[in-house]
N, C-alpha and C positions, 0 to 999 in steps of 0.2 A: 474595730474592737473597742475602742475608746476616742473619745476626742475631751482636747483641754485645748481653752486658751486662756489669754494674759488678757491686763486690762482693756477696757472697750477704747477702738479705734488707736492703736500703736502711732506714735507719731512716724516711724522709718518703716524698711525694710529692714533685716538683718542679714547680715553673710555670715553669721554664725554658726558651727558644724555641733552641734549635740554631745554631750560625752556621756560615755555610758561606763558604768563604773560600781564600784562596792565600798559602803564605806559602813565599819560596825557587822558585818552580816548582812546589810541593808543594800538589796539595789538600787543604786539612781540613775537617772540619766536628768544629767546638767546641763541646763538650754541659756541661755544667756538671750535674749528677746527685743523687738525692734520698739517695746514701750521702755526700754533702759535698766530692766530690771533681770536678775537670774533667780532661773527657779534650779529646786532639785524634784524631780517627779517621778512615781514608782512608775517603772517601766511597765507593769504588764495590770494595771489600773488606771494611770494615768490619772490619780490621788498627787496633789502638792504638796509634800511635804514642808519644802521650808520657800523664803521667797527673797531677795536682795532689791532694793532699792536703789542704783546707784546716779539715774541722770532719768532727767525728764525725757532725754530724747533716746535714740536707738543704741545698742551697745554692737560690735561690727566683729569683733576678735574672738576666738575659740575659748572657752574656760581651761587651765592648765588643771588637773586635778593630782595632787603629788603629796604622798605622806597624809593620808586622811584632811586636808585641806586645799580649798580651790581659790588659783590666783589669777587675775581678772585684769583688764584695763577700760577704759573709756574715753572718750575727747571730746565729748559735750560738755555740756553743765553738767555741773555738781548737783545731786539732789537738794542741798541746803544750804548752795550760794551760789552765787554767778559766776566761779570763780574755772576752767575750763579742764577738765579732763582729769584722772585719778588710775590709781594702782592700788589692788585692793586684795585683801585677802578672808576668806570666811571659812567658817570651820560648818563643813554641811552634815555633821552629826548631830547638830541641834534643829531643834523644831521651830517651824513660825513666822515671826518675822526676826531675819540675821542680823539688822539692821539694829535691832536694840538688843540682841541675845547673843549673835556671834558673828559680831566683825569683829577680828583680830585688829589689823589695823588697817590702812589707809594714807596713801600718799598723793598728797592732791599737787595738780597742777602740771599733771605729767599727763600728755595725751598719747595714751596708746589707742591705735584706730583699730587696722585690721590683722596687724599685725600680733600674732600668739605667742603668750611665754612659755620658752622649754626650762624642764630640770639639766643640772649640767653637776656633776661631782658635791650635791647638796645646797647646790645655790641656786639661784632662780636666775634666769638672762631674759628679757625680754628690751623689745626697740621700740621706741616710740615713735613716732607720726614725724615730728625733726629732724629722725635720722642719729640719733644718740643711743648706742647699746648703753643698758645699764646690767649691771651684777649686783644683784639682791641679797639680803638676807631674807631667808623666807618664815624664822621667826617672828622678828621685828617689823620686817620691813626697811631696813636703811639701805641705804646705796652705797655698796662697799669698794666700787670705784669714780667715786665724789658724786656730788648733786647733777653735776651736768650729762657725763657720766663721757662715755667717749664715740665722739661724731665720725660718721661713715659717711654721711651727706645730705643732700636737702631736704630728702622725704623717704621713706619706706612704707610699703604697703604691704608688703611678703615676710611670713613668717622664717625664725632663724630655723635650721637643720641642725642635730647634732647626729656624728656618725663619725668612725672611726676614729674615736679619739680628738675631734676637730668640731669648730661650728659654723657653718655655711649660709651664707645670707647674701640676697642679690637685692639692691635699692631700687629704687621706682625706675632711674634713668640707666638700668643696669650695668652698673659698676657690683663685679663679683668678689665677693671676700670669702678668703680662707682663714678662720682666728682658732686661739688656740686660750683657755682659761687656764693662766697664770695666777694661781694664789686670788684677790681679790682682784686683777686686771686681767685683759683683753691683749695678747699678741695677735696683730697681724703674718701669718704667715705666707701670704700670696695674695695679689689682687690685680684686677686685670678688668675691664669694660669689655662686655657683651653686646653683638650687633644682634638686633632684630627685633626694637620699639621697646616700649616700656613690660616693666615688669611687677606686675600684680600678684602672680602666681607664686606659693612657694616650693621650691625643691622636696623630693623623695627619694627616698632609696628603694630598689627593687631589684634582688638578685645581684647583690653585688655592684649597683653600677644606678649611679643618681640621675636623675633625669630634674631639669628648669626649662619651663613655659615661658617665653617671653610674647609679644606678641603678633609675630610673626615666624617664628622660631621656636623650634623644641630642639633642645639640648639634650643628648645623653651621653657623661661627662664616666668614666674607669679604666680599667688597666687592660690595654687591648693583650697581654701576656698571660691573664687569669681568667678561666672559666666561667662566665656568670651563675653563681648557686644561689640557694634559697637557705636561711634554718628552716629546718624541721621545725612543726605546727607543734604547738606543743598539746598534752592530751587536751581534753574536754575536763 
């Protein structure tokens, strides 16, 4: 029907998932791209609306899209220093380039690789590449449980889950945590090491009952007492 690409010859691959979304009346769908940059592109044209700039090289993590604003991360270079990896936020109601018309803000020096930020009770949670959950403000941008923010362990690559009340997240060498968003901190509620290799893959829920990919091993983790259901789809 259409074809669009990004700049000539991408320096990476992307693992990035598309998000498809409405922002204003306006559909988009938000691609984040392996030349480092996020577009928003009308879905059913395949027209660029607007474009972000954020690293010379690939961007690897899913766009959050939450409250008419998309929150982002990266672990390369910075577009406009050497300086390595950022947290960023852009308002895709605006046209063009975001970069001079609507970056909200930007927090450099934080590598989020391929790990995606979830909304969680109006705050932003995402983990970076280190292995430290941070709790966001998703106006500003600060980090409302200190700069470092709070370590799980040496690396993650797998997006956090939130679901019933709770948020679930397995680290590269699969140590699984159960937390719990406490005001601006992070309780651990349960935590336990998973056998069966490393863990790249993030958690889902389906019918009541989550399921984590490890690499050797598929987990599907509920309440052997409770019927698996679905919600109802809701209309068109």
């Amino acid at each position: 029907v259409w074809y669009s690409d990004t700049r000539p010859s991408p320096e990476d691959v992307s693992y990035s998932m598309p998000v498809p979304t409405v922002i204003d009346g306006v559909a988009q769908l938000v691609v984040a791209s392996g030349d480092g940059s996020v577009y928003g592109l009308e879905p059913r044209t395949g027209k660029q609306l607007w474009s972000y700039d954020a690293s010379p090289r690939g961007i690897q993590g899913t766009p959050l899209v939450a409250n008419d604003r998309v929150f982002l991360g990266q672990a390369e270079e910075n577009r406009d220093e050497s300086s390595m990896g950022a947290f960023f936020s852009v308002d895709p109601s605006k046209r063009g380039d975001l970069v001079k018309s609507g970056e909200i803000w930007r927090k450099k020096e934080v590598t989020v690789d391929k790990s995606s930020a979830i909304e969680v009770d109006d705050k932003v949670i995402v983990v970076d590449s280190g292995g430290y959950l941070h709790v966001v403000n998703p106006k500003t941008g600060k980090f409302l449980n200190g700069d470092k923010g709070k370590k799980l362990d040496t690396a993650i690559a797998a997006s956090p889950l939130y679901a019933d009340g709770k948020i679930f997240v397995c680290t590269l060498s699969g140590v699984w945590y159960t937390l719990k968003l406490n005001g601006n901190n992070v309780d651990v509620l349960y935590r336990m090491r998973l056998s069966g290799g490393e863990v790249n893959a993030s958690p889902i829920v389906s019918h009541g009952r989550m399921y984590q990919q490890l690499a050797n091993v598929l987990y599907c983790i509920g309440d052997k007492g409770k019927e698996p259901r679905a919600t109802p789809r809701p209309e068109p």
